[in-house]
TIRO-591803 format. One record per residue: y, z, x of N, C-alpha, C in turn; residue in three letters. Coordinates in Angstrom, 1 decimal. Layout:
BEGIN
+--------+--------+--------+--------+--------+--------+--------+--------+--------+------+
!    npy !    npz !    npx !   capy !   capz !   capx !    cpy !    cpz !    cpx ! rest !
+--------+--------+--------+--------+--------+--------+--------+--------+--------+------+
!      Y !      Z !      X !      Y !      Z !      X !      Y !      Z !      X !  ala !
...
+--------+--------+--------+--------+--------+--------+--------+--------+--------+------+
! end
This chain:
BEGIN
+--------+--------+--------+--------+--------+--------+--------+--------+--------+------+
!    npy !    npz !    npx !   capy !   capz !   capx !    cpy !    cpz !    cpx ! rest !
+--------+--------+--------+--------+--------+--------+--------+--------+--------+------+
!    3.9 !    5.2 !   14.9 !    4.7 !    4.0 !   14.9 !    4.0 !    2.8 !   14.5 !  unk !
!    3.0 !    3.2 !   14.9 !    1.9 !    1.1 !   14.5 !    1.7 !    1.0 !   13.1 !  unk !
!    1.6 !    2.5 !   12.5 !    1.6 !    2.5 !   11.0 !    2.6 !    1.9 !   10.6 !  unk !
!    4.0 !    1.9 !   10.8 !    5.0 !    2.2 !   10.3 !    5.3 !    0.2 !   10.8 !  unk !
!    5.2 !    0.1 !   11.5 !    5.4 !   -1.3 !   12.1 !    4.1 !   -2.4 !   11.5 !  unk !
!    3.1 !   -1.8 !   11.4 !    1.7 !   -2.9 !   10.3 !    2.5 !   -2.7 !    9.0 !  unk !
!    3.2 !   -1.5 !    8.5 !    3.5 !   -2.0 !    6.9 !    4.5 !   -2.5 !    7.0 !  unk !
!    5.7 !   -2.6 !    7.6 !    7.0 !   -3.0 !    7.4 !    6.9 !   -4.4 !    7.8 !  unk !
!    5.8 !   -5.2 !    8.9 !    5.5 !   -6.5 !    8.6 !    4.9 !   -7.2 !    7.2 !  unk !
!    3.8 !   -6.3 !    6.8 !    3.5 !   -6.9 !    5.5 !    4.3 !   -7.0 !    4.2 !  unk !
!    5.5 !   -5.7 !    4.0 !    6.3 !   -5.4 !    3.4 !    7.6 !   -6.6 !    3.3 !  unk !
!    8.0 !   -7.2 !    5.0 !    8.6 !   -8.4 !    5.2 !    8.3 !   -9.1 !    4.6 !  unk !
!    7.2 !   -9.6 !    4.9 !    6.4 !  -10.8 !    3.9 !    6.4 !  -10.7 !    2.5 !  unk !
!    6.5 !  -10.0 !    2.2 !    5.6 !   -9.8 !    0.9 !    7.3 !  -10.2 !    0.2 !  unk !
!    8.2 !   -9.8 !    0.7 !   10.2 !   -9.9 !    0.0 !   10.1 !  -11.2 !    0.5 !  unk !
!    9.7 !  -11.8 !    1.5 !    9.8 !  -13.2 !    1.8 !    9.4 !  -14.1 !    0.7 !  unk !
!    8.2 !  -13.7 !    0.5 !    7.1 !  -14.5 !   -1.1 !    8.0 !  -14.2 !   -2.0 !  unk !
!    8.7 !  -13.1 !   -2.7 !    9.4 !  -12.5 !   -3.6 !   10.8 !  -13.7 !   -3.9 !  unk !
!   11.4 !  -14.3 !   -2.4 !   12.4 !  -15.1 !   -3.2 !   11.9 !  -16.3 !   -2.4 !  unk !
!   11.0 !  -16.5 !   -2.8 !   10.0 !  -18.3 !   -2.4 !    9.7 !  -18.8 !   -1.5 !  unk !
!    9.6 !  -17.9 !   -0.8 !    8.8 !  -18.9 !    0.2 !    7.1 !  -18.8 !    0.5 !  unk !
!    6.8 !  -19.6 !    0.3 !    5.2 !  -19.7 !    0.0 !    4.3 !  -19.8 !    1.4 !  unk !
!    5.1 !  -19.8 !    2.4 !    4.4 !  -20.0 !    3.5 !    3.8 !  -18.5 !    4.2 !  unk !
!    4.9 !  -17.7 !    4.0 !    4.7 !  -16.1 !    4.3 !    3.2 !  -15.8 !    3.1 !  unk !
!    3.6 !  -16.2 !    1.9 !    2.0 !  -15.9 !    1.3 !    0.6 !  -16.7 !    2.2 !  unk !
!    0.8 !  -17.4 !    2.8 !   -0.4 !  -17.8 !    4.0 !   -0.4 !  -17.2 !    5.1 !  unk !
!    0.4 !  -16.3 !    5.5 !    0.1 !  -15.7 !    6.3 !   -0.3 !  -14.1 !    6.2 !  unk !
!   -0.2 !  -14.3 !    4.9 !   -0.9 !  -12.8 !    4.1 !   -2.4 !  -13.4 !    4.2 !  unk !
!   -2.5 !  -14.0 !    3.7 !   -3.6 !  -14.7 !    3.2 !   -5.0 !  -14.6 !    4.4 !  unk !
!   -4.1 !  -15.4 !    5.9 !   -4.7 !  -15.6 !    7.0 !   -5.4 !  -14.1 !    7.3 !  unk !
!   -4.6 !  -13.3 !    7.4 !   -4.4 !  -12.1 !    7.7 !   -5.5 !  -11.3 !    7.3 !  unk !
!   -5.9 !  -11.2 !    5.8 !   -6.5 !  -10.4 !    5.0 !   -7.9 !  -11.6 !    4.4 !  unk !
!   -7.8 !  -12.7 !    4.7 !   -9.1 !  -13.5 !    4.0 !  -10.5 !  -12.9 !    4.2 !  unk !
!  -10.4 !  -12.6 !    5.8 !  -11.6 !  -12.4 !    6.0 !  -12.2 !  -11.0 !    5.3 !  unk !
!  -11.1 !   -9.9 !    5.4 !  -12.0 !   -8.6 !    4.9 !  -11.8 !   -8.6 !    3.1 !  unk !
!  -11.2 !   -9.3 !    2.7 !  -11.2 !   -9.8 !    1.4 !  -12.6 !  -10.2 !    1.0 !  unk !
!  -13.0 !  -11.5 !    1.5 !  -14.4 !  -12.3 !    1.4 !  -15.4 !  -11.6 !    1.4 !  unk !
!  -15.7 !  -10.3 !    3.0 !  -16.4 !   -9.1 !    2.8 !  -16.5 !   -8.2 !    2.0 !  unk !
!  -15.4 !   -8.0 !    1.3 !  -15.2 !   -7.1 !    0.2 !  -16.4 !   -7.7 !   -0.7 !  unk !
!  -15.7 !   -8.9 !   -1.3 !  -16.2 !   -9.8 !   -2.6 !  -17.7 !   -9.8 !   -2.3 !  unk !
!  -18.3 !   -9.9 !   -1.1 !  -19.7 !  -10.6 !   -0.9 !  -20.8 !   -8.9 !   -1.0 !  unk !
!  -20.0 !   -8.1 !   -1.1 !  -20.6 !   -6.6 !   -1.7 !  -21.0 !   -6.9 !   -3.1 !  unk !
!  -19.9 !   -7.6 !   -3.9 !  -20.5 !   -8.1 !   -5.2 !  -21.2 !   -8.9 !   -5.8 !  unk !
!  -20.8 !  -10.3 !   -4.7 !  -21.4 !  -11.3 !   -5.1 !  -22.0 !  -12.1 !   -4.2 !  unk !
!  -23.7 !  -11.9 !   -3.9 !  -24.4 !  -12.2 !   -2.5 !  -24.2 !  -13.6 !   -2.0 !  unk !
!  -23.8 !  -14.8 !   -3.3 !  -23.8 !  -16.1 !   -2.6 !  -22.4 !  -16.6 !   -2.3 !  unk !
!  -22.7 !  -16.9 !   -1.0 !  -21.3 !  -17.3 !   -0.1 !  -20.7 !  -17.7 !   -1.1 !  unk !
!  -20.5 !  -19.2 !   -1.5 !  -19.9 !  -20.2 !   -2.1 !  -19.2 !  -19.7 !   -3.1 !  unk !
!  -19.9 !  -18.8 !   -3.5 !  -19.3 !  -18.6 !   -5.5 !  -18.7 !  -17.1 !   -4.9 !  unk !
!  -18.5 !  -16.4 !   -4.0 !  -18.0 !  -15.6 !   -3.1 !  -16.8 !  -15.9 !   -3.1 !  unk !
!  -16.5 !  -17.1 !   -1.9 !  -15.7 !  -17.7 !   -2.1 !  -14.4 !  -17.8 !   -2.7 !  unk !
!  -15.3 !  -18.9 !   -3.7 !  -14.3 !  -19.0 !   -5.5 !  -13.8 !  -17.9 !   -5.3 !  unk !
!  -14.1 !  -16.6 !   -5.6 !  -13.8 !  -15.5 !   -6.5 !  -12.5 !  -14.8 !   -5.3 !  unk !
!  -12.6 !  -14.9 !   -3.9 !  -11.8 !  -14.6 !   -3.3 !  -10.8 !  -15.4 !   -3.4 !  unk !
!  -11.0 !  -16.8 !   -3.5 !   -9.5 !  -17.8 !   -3.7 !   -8.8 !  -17.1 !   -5.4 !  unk !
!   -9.6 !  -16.9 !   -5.9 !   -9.2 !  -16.4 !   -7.6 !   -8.2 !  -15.1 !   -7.6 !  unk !
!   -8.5 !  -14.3 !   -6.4 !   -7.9 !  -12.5 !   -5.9 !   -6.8 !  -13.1 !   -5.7 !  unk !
!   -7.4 !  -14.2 !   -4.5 !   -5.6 !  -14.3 !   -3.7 !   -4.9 !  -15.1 !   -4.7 !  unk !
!   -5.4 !  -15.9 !   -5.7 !   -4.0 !  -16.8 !   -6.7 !   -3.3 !  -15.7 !   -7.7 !  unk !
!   -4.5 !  -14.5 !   -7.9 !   -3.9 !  -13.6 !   -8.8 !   -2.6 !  -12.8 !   -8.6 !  unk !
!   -3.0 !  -12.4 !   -6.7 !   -2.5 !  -11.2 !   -6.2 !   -0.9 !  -12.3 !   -5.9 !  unk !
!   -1.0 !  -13.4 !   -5.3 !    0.0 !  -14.3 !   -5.8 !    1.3 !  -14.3 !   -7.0 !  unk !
!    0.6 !  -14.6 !   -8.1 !    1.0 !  -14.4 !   -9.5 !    1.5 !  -12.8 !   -9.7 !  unk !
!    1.2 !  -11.9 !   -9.2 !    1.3 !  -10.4 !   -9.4 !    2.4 !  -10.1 !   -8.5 !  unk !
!    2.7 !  -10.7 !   -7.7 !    3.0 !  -10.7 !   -6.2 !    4.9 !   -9.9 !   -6.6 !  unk !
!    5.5 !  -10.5 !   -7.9 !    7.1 !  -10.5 !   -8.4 !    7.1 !   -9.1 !   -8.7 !  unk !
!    6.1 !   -8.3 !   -9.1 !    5.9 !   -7.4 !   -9.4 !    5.3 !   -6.2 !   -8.9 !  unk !
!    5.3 !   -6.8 !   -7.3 !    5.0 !   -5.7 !   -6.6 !    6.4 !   -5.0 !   -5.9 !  unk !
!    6.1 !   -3.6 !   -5.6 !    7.2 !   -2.7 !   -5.2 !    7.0 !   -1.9 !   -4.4 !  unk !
!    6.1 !   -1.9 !   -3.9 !    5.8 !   -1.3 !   -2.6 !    5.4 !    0.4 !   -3.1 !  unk !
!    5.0 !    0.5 !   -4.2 !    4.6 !    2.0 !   -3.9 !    3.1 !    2.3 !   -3.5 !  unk !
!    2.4 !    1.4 !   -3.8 !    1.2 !    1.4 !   -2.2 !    1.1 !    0.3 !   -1.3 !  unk !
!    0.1 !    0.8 !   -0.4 !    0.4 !   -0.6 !    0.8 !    0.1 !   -1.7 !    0.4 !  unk !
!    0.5 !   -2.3 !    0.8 !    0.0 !   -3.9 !    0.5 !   -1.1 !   -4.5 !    0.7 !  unk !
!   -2.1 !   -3.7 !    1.7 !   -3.5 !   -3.8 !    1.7 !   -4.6 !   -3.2 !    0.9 !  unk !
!   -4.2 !   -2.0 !    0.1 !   -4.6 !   -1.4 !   -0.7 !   -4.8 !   -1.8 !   -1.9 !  unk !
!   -3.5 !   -2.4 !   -2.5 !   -3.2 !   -3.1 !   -3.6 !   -3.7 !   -4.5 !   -4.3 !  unk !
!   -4.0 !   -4.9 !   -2.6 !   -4.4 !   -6.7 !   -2.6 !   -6.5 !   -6.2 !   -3.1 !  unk !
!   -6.7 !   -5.1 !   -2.4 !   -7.8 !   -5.0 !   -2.7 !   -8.3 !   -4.4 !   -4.0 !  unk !
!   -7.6 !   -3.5 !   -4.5 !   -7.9 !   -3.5 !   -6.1 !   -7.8 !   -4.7 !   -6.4 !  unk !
!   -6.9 !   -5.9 !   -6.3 !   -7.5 !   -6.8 !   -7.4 !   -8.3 !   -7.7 !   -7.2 !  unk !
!   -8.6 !   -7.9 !   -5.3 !  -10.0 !   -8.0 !   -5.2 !  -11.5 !   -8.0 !   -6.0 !  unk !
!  -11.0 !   -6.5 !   -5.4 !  -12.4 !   -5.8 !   -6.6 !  -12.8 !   -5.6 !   -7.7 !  unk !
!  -11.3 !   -5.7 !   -8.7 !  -11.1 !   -6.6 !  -10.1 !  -12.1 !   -7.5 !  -10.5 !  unk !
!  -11.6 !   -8.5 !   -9.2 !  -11.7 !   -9.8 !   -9.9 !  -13.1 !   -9.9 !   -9.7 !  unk !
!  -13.9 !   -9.5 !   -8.3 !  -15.3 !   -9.6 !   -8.4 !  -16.5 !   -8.9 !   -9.5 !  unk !
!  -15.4 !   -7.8 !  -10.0 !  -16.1 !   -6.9 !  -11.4 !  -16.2 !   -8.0 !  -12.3 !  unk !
!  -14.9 !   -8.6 !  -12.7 !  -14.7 !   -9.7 !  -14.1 !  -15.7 !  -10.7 !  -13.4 !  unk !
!  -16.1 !  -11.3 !  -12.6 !  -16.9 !  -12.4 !  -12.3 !  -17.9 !  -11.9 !  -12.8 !  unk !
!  -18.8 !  -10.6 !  -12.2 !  -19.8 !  -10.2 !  -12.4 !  -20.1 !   -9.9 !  -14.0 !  unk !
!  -19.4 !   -9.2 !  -14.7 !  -18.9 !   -9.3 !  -16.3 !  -19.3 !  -10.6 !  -16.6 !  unk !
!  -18.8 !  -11.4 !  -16.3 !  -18.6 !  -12.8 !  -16.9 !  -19.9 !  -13.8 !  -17.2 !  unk !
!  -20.6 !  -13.7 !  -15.5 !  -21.6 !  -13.9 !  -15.2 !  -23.0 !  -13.0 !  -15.5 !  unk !
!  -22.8 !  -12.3 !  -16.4 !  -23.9 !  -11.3 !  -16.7 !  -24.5 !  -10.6 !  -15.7 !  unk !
!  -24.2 !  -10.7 !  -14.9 !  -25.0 !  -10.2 !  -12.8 !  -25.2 !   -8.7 !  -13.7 !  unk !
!  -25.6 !   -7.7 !  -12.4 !  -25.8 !   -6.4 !  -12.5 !  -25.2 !   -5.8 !  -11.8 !  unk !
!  -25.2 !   -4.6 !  -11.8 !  -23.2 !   -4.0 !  -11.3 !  -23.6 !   -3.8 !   -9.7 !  unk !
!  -22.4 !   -3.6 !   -9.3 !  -22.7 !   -3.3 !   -7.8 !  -23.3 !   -2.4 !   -7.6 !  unk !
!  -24.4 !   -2.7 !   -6.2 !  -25.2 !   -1.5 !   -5.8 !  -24.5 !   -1.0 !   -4.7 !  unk !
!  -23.8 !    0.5 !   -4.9 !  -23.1 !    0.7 !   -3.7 !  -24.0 !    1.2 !   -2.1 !  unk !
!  -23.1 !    0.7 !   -1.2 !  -24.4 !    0.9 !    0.4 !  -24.0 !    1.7 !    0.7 !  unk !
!  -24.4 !    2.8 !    1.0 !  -23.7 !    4.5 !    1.8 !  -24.2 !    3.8 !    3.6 !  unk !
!  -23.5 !    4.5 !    4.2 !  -23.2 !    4.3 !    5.1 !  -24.3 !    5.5 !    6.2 !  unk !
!  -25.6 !    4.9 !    6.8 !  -26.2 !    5.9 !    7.1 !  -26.0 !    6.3 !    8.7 !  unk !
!  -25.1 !    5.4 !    9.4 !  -24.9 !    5.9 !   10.7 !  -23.4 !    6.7 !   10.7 !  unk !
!  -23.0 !    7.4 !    9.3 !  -21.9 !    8.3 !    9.1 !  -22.5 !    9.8 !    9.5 !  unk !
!  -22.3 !   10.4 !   10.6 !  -22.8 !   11.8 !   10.3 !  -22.2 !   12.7 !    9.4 !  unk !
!  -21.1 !   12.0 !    9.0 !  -20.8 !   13.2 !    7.7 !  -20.9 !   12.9 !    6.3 !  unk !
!  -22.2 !   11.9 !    6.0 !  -22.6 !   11.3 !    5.1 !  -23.3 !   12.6 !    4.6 !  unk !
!  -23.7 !   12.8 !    3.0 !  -24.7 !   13.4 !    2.7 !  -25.8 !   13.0 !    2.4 !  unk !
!  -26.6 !   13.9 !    2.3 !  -28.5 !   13.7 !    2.9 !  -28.9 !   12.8 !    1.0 !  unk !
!  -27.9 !   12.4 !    0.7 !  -28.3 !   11.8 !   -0.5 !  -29.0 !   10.4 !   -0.6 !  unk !
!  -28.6 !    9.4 !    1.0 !  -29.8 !    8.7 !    0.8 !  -31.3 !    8.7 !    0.8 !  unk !
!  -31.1 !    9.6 !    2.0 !  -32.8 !   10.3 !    2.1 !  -33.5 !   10.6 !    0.6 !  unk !
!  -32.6 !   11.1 !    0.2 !  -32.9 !   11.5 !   -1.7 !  -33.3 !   10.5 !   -1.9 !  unk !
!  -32.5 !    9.4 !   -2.2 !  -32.7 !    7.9 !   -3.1 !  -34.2 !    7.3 !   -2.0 !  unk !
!  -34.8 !    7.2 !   -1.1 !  -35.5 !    6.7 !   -0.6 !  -37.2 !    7.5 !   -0.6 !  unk !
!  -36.8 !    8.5 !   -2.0 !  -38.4 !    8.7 !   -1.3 !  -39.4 !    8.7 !   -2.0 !  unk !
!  -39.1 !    7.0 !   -2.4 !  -40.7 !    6.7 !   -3.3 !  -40.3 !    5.4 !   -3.9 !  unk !
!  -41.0 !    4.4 !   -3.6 !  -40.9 !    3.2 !   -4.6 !  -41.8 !    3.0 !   -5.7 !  unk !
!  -42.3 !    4.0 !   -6.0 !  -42.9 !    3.8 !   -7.5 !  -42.5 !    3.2 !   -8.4 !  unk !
!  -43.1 !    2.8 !   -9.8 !  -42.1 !    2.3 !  -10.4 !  -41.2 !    3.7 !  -11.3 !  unk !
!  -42.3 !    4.6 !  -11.2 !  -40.9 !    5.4 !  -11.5 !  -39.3 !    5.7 !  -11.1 !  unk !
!  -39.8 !    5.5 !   -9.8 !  -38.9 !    5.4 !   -8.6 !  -38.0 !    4.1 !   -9.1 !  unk !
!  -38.6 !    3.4 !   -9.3 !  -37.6 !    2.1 !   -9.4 !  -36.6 !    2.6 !  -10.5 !  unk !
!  -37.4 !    2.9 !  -11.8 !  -36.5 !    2.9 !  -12.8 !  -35.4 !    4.1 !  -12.5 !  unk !
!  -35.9 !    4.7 !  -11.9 !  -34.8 !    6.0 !  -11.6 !  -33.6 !    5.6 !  -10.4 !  unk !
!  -34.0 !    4.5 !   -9.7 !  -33.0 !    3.9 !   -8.5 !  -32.0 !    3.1 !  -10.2 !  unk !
!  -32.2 !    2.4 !  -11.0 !  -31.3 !    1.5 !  -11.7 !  -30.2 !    3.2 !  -12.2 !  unk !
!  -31.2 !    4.1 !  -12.9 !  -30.3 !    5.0 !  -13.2 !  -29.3 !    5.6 !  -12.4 !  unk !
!  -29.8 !    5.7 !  -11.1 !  -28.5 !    6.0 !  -10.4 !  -27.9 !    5.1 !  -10.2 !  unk !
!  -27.7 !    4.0 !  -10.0 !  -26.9 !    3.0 !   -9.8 !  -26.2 !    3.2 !  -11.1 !  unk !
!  -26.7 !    3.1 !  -12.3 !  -25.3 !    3.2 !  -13.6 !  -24.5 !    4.1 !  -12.9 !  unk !
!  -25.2 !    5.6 !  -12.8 !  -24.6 !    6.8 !  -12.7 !  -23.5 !    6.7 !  -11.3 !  unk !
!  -23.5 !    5.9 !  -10.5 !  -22.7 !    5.9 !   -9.2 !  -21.7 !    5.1 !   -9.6 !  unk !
!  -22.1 !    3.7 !  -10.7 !  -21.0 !    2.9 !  -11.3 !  -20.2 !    4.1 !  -11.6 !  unk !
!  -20.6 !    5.0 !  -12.8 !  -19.8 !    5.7 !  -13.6 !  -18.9 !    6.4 !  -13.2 !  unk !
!  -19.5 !    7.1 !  -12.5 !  -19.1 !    8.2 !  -11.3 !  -17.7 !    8.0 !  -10.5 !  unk !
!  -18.0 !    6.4 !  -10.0 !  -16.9 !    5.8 !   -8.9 !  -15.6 !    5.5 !  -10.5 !  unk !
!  -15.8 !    5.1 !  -11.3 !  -15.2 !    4.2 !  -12.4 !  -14.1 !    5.7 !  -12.7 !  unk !
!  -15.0 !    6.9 !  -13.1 !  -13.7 !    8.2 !  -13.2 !  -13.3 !    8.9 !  -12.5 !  unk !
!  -13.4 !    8.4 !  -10.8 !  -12.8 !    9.1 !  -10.3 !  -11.5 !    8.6 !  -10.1 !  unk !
!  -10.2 !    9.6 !  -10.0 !   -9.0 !    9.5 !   -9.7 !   -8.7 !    7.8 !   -9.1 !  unk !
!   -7.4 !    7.7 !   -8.9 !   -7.6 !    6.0 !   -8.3 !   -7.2 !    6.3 !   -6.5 !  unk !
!   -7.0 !    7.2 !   -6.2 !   -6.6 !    7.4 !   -4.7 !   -7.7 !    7.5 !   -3.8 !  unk !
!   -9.0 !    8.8 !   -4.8 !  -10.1 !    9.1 !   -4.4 !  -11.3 !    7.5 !   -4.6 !  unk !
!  -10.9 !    7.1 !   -5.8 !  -11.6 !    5.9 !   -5.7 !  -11.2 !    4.7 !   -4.6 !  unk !
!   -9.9 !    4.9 !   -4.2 !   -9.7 !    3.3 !   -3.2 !   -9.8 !    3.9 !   -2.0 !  unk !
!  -10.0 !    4.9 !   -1.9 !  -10.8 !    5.3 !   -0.2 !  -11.9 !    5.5 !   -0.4 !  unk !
!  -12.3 !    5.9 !   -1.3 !  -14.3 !    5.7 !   -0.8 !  -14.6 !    4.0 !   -1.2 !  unk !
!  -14.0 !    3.7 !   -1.8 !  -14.6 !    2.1 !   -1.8 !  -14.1 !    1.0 !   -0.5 !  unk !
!  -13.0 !    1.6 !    0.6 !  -12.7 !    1.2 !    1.0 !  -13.8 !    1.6 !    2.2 !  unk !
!  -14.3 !    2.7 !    2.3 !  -15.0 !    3.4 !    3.5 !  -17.0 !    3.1 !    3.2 !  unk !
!  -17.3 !    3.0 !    1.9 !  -18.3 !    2.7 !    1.5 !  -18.8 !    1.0 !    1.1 !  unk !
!  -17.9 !    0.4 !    0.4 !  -18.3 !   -0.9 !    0.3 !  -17.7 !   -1.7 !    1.5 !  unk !
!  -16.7 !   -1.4 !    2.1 !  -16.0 !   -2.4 !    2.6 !  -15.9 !   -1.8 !    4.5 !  unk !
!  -16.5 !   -1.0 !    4.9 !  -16.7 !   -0.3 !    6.0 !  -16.2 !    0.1 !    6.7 !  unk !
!  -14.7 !    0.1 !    6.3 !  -13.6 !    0.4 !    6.8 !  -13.7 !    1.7 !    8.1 !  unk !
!  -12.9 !    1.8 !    8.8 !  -12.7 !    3.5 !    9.7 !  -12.0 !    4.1 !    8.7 !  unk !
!  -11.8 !    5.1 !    9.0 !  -10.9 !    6.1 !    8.5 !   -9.7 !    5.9 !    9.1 !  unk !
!   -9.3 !    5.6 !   10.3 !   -7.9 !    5.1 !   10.9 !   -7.4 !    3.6 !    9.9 !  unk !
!   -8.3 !    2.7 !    9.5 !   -8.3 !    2.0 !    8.8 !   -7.7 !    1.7 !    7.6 !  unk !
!   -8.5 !    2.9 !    6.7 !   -7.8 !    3.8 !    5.4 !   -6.6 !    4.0 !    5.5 !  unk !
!   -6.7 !    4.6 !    6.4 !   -5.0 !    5.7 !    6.2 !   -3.7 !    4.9 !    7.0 !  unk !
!   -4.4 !    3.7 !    7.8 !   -3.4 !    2.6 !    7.6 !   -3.2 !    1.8 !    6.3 !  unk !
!   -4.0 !    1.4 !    5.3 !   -4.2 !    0.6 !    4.3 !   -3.0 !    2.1 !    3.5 !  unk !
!   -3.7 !    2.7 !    3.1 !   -3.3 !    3.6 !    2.1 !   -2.0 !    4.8 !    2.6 !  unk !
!   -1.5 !    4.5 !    3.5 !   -0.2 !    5.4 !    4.3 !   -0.1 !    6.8 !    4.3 !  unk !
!   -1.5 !    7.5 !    5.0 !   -1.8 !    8.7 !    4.8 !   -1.9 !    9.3 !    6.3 !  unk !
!   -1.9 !   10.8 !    6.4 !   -3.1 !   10.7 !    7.5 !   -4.1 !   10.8 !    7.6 !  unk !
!   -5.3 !   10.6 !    8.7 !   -6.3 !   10.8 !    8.4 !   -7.5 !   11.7 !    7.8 !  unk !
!   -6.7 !   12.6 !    8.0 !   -7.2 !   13.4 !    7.7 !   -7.1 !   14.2 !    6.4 !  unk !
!   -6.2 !   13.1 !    5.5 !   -6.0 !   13.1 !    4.0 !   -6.9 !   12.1 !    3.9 !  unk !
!   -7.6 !   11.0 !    4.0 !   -8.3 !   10.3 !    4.1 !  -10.0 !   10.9 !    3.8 !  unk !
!  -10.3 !   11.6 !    4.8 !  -11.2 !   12.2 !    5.1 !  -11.9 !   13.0 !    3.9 !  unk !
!  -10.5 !   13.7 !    3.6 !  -10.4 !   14.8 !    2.5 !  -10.7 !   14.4 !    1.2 !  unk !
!  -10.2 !   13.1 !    0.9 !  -10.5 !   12.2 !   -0.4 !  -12.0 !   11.7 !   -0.4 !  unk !
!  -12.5 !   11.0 !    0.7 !  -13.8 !   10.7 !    0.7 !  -15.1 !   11.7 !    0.4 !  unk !
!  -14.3 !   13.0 !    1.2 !  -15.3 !   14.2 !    0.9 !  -15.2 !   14.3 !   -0.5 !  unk !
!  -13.7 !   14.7 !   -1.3 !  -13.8 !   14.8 !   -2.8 !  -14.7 !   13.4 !   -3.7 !  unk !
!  -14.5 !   12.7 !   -3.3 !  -15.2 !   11.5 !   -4.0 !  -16.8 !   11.6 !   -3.7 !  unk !
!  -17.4 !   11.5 !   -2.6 !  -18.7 !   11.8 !   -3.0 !  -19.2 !   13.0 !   -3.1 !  unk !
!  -18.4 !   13.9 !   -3.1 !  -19.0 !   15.5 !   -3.6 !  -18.8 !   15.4 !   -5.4 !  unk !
!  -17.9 !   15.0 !   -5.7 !  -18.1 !   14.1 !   -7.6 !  -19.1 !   13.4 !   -7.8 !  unk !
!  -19.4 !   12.0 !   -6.7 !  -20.7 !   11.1 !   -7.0 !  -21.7 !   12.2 !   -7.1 !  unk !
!  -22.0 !   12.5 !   -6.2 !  -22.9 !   13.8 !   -6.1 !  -23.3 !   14.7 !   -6.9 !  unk !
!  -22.5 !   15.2 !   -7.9 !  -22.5 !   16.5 !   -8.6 !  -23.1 !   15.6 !   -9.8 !  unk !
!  -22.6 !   14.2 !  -10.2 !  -23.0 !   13.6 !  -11.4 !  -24.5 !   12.9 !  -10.8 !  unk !
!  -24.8 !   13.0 !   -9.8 !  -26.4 !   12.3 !   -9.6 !  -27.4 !   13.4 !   -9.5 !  unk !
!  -26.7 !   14.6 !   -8.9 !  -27.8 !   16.0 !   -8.5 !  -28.7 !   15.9 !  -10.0 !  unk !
!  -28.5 !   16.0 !  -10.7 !  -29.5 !   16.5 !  -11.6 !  -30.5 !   15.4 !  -12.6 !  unk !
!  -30.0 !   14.3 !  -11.9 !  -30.9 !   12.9 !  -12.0 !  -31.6 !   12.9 !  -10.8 !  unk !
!  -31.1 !   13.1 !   -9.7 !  -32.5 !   13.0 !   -8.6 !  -33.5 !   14.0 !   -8.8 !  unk !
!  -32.7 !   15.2 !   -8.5 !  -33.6 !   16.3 !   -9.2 !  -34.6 !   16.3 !   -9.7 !  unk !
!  -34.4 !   15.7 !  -10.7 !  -35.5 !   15.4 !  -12.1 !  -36.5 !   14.5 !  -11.6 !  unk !
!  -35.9 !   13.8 !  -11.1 !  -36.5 !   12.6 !  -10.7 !  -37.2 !   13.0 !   -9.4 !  unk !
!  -36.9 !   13.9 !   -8.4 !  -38.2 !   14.5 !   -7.4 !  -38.5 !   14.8 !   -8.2 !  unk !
!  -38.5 !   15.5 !   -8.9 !  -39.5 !   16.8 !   -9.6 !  -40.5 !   16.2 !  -10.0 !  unk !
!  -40.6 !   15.3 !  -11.0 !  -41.6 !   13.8 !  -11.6 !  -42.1 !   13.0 !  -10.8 !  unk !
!  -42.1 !   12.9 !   -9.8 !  -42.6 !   12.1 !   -9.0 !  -43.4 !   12.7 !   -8.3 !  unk !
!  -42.8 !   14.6 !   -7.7 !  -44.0 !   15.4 !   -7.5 !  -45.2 !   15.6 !   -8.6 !  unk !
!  -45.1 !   15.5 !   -9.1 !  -46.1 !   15.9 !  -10.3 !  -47.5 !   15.4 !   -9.9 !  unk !
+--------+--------+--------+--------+--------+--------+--------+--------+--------+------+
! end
């Protein structure tokens, strides 16, 4: 029922904004700024210009707003273009792509950070940038269901009760997606780390 009652408030609001009233969009706003801002500041380290970029989500997601229909949640949705808009900054700004954080007090994480940590050489370095492309790429083809729960559970720290309120699942479809999404990251990095111990043993 709290599922059902968290969307059908947001869902209210959101038909409220639909025939003008601009005050229900501040209380979207209120509501979601903060884990918005958290989101953005995974992209972009300096508060301020953080900021900007989250006022930029919310005027977009605003402007978008006539055209939403509810076929995902409305927390879900607000966050793709979050995450949008912090890519286009980054774009824009020449930055370097996000470095995604795995989450190491997950016990059902896999032992892949251990991997990524065991050597700062500079070989080591140059081989951390390659996986970082390779994780961009990785996250970029995966499906869009499997991508907005692992970005929701890895960049943005979500629970898994969290998820599957954002995204109107159960959790344990949730669960299921995250496992598929970094068992994909995974299969596209195995044979770059691989290599990469291998050469470092040498």
């Amino acid at each position: 029922m709290a599922l059902v009652s968290v969307e059908l408030s947001d869902l209210a609001l959101v038909e409220r904004v639909q025939t003008g009233d601009r005050a229900s969009f501040d209380v979207l706003v209120l509501k979601y700024q903060h884990k918005v801002l958290k989101l953005i500041m995974r992209y972009i380290r300096d508060p301020s210009e953080a900021e900007d970029v989250a006022q930029e989500a919310f005027v977009k997601a605003y402007r978008a707003l006539p055209g939403f229909r509810g076929d995902s949640a409305f927390y879900t949705w607000l966050y793709r273009i979050a995450i949008n808009t912090a890519k286009n900054a980054l774009v824009a700004r020449k930055r370097r792509p996000i470095d995604y954080d795995f989450d190491l007090n997950d016990p059902e994480q896999h032992d892949m950070q251990k991997r990524l940590q065991h050597s700062d050489t500079p070989e080591a370095l140059v081989l951390s940038d390659e996986i970082r492309e390779t994780v961009n790429a990785a996250m970029a083809a995966l499906p869009e269901e499997l991508r907005a729960a692992i970005v929701m559970r890895e960049i943005d720290g979500l629970s898994y009760e969290e998820i599957a309120t954002a995204m109107e699942c159960p959790v344990g479809t949730v669960r299921s997606r995250i496992f598929r999404a970094r068992e994909a990251i995974d299969e596209r990095l195995r044979p770059l780390i691989e290599g990469g111990l291998g050469r470092a043993g040498e």
